[in-house]
TORVEX-377227 format. One record per residue: x, y, z of N, C-alpha, C in turn; residue number from 1; residue in three letters. Coordinates in steps of 0.1 Angstrom, whole numbers, always signed. Example, Ala and Ser with C-alpha at 12.3 -4.5 7.8 and 13.67 -1.06 7.14 Angstrom:
<nX +132 nY -57 nZ +78 caX +123 caY -45 caZ +78 cX +132 cY -33 cZ +78 i 1 aa ALA>
<nX +128 nY -22 nZ +71 caX +137 caY -11 caZ +71 cX +129 cY +0 cZ +79 i 2 aa SER>
***
This chain:
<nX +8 nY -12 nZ +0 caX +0 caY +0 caZ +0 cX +9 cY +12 cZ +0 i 1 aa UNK>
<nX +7 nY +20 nZ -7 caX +19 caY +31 caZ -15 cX +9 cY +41 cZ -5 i 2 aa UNK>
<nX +10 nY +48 nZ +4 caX +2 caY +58 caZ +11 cX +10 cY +73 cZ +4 i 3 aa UNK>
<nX +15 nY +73 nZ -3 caX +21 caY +88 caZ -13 cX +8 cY +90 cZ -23 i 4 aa UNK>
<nX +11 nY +78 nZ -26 caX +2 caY +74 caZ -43 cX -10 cY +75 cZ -42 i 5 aa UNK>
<nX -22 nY +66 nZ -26 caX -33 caY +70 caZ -24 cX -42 cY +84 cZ -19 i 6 aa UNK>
<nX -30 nY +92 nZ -14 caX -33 caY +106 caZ -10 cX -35 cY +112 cZ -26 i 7 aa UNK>
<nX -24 nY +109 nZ -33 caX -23 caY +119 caZ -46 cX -33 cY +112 cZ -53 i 8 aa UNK>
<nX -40 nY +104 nZ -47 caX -52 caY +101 caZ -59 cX -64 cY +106 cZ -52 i 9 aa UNK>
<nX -69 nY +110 nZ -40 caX -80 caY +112 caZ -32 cX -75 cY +127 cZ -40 i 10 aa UNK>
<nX -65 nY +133 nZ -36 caX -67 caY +150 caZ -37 cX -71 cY +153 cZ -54 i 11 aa UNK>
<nX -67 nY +143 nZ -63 caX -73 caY +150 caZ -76 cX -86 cY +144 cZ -77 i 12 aa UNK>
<nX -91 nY +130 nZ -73 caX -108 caY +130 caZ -67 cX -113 cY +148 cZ -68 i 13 aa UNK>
<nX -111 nY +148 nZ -57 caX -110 caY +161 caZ -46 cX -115 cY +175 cZ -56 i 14 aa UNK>
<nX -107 nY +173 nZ -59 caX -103 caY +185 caZ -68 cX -114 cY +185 cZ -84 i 15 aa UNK>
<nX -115 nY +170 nZ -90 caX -126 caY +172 caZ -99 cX -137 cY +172 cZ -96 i 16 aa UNK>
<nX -144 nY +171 nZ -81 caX -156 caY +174 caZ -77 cX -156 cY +186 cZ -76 i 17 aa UNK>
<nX -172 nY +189 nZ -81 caX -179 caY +202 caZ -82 cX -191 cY +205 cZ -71 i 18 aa UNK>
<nX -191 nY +212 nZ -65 caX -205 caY +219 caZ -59 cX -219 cY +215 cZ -70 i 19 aa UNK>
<nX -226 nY +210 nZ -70 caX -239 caY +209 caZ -80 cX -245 cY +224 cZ -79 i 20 aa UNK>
<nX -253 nY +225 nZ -90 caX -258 caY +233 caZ -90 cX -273 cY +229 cZ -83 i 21 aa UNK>
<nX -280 nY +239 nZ -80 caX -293 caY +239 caZ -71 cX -302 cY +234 cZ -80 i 22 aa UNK>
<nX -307 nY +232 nZ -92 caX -316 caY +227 caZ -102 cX -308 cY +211 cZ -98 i 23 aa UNK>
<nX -296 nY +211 nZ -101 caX -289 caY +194 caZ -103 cX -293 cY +188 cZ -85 i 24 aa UNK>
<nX -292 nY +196 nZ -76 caX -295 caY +193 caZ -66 cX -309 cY +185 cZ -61 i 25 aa UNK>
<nX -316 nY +197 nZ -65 caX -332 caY +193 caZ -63 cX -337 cY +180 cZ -69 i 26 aa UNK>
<nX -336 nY +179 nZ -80 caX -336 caY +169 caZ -90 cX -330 cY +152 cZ -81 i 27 aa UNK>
<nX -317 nY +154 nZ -74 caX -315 caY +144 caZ -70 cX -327 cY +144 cZ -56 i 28 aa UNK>
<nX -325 nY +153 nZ -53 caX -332 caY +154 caZ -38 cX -346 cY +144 cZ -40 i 29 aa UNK>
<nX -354 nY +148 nZ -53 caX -366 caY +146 caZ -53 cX -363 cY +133 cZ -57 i 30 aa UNK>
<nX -355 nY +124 nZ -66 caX -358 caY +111 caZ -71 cX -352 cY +105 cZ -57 i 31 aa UNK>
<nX -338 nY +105 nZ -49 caX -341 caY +99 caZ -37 cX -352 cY +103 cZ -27 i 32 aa UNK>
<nX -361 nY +113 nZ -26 caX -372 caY +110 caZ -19 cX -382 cY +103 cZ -23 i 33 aa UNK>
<nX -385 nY +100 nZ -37 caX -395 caY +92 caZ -45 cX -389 cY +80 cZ -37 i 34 aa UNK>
<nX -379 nY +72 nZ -43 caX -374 caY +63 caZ -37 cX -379 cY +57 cZ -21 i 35 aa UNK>
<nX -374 nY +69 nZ -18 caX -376 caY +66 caZ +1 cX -392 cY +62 cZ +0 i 36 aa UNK>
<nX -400 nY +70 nZ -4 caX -414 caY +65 caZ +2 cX -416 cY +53 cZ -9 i 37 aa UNK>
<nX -412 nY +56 nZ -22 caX -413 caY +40 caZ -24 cX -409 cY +24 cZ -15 i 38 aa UNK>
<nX -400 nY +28 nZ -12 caX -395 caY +17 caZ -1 cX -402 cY +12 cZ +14 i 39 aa UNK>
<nX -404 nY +26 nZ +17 caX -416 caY +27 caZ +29 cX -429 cY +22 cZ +23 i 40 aa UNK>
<nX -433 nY +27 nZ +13 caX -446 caY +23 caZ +9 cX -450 cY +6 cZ +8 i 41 aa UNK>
<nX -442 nY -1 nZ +4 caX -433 caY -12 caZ +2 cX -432 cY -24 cZ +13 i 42 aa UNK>
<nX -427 nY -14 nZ +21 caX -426 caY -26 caZ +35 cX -439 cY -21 cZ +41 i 43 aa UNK>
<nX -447 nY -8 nZ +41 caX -460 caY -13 caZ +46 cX -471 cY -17 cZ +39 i 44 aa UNK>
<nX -470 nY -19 nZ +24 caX -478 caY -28 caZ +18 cX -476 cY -47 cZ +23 i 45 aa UNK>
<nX -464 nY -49 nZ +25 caX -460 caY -61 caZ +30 cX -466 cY -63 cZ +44 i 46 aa UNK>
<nX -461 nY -57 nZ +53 caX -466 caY -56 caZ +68 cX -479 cY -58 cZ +69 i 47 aa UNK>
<nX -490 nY -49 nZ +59 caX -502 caY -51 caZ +57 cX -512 cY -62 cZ +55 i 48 aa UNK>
<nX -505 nY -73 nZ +39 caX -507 caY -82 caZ +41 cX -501 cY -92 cZ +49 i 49 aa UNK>
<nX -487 nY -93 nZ +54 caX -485 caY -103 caZ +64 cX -500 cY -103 cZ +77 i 50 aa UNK>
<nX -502 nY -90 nZ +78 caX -512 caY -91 caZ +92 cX -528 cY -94 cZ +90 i 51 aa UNK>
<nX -532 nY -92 nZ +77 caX -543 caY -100 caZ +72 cX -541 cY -118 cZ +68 i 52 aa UNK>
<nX -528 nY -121 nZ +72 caX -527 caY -137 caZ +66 cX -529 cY -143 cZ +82 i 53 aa UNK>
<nX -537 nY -154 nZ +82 caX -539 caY -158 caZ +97 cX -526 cY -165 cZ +101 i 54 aa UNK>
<nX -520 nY -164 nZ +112 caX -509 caY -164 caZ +119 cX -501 cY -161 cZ +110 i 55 aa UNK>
<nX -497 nY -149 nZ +106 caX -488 caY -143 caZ +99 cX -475 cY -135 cZ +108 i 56 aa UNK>
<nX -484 nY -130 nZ +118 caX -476 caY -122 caZ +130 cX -479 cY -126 cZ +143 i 57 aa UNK>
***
């Protein structure tokens, strides 16, 4: 493990990240919140029928 060589690669990482812009922001914001309540929505459609199935829970 060359620890010269892994620094000098994190710092030009580093360096070609950009700040997003607020339009590129939001845009992510909203498809990982779609996401999230899809997932939620998801495990309580599951929960749901697990608790309508007799001895399910």
């Amino acid at each position: 493990m060359d620890v010269k060589y892994d620094i000098a690669s994190y710092v030009r990482v580093l360096k070609m990240a950009s700040t997003p812009e607020w339009e590129e922001f939001s845009q992510i914001a909203k498809i990982a919140g779609v996401g999230i309540f899809l997932v939620g929505f998801l495990g309580f459609v599951i929960f749901a029928v697990m608790s309508f199935i007799p001895g399910g829970m």
